[in-house]
C-alpha positions as CSV (number, residue, x, y, z in Angstrom):
1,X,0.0,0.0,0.0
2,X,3.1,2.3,0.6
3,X,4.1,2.1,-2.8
4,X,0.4,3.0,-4.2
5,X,0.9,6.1,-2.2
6,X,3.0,7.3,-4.5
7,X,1.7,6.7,-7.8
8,X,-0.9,9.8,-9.4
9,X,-4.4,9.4,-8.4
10,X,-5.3,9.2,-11.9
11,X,-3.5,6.0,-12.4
12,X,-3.7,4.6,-8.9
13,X,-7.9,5.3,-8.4
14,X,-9.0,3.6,-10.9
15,X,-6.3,0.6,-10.6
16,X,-7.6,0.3,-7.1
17,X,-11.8,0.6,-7.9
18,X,-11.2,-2.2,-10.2
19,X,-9.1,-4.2,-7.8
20,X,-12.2,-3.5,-5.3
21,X,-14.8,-4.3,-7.2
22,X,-13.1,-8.1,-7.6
23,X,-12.6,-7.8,-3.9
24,X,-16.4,-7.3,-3.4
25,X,-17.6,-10.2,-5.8
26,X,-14.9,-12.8,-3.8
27,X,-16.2,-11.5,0.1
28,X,-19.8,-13.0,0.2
29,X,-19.9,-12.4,3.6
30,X,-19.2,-8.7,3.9
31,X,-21.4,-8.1,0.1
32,X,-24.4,-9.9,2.1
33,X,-24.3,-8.0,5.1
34,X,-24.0,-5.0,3.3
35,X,-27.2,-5.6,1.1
36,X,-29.0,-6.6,3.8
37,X,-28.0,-3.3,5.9
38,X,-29.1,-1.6,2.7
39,X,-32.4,-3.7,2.1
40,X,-33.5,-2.0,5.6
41,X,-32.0,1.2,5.4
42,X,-32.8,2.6,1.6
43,X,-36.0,-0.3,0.7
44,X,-37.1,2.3,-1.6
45,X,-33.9,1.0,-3.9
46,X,-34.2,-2.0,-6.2
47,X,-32.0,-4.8,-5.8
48,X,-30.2,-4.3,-8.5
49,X,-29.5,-0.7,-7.4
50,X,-28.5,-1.7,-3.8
51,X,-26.4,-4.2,-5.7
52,X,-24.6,-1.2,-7.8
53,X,-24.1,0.9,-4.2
54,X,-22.6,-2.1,-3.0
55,X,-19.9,-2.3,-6.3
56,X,-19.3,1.5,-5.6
57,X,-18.7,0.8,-2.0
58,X,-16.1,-1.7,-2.7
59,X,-14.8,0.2,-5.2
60,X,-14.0,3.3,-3.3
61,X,-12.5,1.3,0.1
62,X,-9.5,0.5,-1.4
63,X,-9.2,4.3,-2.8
64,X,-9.6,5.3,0.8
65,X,-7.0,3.4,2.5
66,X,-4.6,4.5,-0.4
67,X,-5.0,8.4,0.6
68,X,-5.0,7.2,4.4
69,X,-1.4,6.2,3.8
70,X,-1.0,8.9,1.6
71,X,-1.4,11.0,4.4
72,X,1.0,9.3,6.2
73,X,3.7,9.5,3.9
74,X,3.3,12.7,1.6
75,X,2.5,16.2,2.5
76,X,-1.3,16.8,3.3
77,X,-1.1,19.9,0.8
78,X,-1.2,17.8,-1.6
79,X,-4.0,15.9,-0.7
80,X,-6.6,18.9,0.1
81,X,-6.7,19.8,-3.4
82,X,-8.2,16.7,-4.3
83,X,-11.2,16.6,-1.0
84,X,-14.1,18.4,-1.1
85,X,-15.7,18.7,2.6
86,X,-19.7,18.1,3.1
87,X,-20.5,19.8,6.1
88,X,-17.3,22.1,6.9
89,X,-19.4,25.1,7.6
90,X,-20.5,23.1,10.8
91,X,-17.4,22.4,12.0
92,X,-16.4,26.0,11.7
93,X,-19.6,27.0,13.8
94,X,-18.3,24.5,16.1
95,X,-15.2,25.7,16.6
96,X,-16.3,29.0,17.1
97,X,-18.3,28.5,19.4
98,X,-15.6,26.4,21.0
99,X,-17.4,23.1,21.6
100,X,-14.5,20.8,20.0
């Protein structure tokens, strides 16, 4: 994973979405429970959506712990470029109002 770190985003994401996606289709276990967390939580979705979500969320794990040790091992200015924060303006209020 150390090594992934360094390679571009644009050749390491999608490397790692399809290396995810395989991951998803070999762990029955872990693509069951999630369907079934999703049957209960979104039962508005067709299977065959909640299936999709499921790829995705596989998919984007792997992308995740890359950027994780990213992090760890590159300078974080290069990272904030590529993250867009949902919800920022509330942790500003927060801290302003000093309750963190």
């Amino acid at each position: 994973m150390a090594g992934l770190a360094y390679l571009p985003p644009k050749v390491r994401d999608p490397l790692l979405g399809r290396l995810g996606k395989f991951a998803g289709k070999l762990a029955k276990g872990a693509r069951r429970r999630a369907l079934i967390n999703l049957y209960y939580c979104l039962p508005e979705l067709s299977e065959a959506q909640r299936a999709t979500l499921v790829d995705e969320m596989f998919a984007t794990a792997p992308q995740a712990m890359a950027m994780m040790t990213e992090l760890v091992l590159r300078d974080p200015a290069r990272i904030r470029e590529r993250v867009e924060w949902h919800g920022r303006d509330i942790i500003d209020q927060m801290k302003a109002t000093s309750k963190m």
